[in-house]
C-alpha positions as semicolon CSV with decimal commas, in nm:
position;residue;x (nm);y (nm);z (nm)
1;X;0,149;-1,590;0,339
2;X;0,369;-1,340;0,573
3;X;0,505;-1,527;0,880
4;X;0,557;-1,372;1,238
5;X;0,869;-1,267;1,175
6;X;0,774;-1,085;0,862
7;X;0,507;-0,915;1,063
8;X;0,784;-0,782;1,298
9;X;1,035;-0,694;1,052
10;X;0,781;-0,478;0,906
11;X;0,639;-0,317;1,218
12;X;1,002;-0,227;1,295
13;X;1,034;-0,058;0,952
14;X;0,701;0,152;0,993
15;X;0,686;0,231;1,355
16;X;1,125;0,386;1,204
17;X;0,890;0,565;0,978
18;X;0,646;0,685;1,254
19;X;0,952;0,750;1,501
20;X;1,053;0,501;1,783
21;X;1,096;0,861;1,950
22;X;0,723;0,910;2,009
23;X;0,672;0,544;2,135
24;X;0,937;0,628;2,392
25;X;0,824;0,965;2,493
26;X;0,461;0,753;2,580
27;X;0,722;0,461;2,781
28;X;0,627;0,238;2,508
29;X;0,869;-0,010;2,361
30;X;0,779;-0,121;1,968
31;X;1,016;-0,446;2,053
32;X;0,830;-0,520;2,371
33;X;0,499;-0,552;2,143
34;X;0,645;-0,781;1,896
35;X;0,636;-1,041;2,125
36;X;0,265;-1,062;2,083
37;X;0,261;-1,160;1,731
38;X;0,204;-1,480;1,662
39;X;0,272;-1,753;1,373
40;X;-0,150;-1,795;1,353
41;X;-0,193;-1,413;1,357
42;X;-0,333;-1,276;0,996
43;X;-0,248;-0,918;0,935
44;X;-0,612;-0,781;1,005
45;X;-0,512;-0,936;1,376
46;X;-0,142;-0,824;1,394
47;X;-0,325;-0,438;1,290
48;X;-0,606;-0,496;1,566
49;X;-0,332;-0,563;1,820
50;X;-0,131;-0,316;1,732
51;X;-0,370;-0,040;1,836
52;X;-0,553;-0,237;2,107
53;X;-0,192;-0,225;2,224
54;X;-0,098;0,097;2,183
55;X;-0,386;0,306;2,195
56;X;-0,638;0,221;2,402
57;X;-0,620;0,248;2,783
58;X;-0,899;0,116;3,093
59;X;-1,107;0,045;2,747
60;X;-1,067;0,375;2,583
61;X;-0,844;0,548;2,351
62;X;-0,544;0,728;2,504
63;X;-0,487;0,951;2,237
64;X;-0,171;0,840;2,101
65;X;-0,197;0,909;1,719
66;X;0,157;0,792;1,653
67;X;-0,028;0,401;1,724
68;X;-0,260;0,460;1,494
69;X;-0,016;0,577;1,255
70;X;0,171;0,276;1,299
71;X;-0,156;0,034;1,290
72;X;-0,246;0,237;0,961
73;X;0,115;0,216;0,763
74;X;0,142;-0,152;0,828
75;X;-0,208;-0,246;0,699
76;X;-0,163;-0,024;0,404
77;X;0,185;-0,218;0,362
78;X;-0,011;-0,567;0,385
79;X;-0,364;-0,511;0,230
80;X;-0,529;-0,315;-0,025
81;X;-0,551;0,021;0,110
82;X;-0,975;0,147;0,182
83;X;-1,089;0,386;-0,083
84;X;-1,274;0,609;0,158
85;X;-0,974;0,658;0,432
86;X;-1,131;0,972;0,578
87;X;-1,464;0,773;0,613
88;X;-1,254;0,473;0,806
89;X;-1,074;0,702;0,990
90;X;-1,408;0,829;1,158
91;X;-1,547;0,543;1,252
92;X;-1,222;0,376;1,405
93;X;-1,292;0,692;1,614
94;X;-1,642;0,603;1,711
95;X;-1,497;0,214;1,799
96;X;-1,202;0,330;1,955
97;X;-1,458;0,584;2,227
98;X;-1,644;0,249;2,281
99;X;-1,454;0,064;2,478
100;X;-1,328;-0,180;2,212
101;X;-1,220;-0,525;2,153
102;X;-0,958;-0,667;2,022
103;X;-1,201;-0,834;1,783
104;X;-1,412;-0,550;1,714
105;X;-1,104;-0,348;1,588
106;X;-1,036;-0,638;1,400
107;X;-1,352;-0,620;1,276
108;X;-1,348;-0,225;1,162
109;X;-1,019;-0,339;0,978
110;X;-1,190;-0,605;0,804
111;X;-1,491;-0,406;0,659
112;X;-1,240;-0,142;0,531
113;X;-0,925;-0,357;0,443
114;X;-1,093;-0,589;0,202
């Protein structure tokens, strides 16, 4: 099972592959994040708090696709990757215009990440 600190060495690696540039741009900081990961977090949780994080805002999505990206790449990284993406993709829309959770992201990962 992935530790914390495996979690964080590969969100460094994707968001490199999304471009720190665009987290900047936004006046977010990938290593200020990766203090929120902890040793009891599962990957489904580490992916839910990466785009609570990042892209959502006063309870609704900002708009910043380079989160999502990043939420996307390291789930795809960590678990088997959903055979309908385009299908996922729209309803993470729907949650994320609903003023979500933490847990009900969590919960959209689940239903497509397993």
């Amino acid at each position: 099972m992935p530790t914390a600190d495996d979690y964080r060495r590969q969100i460094m690696r994707d968001a490199s592959a999304v471009g720190h540039a665009e987290f900047r741009r936004r006046g977010f900081l990938v290593r200020d994040f990766l203090d929120q990961i902890e040793e009891s977090d599962t990957a489904m949780f580490v992916g839910a708090k990466i785009i609570a994080h990042f892209c959502v805002e006063a309870g609704r999505f900002n708009g910043f696709l380079p989160g999502i990206q990043l939420a996307i790449l390291f789930l795809d990284q960590l678990l088997k990757k959903p055979a309908q993406m385009d299908a996922a993709l729209k309803d993470l829309r729907k949650l994320l215009d609903s003023s979500p959770s933490i847990e009900s992201i969590r919960q959209w990962i689940e239903s497509y990440y397993c």
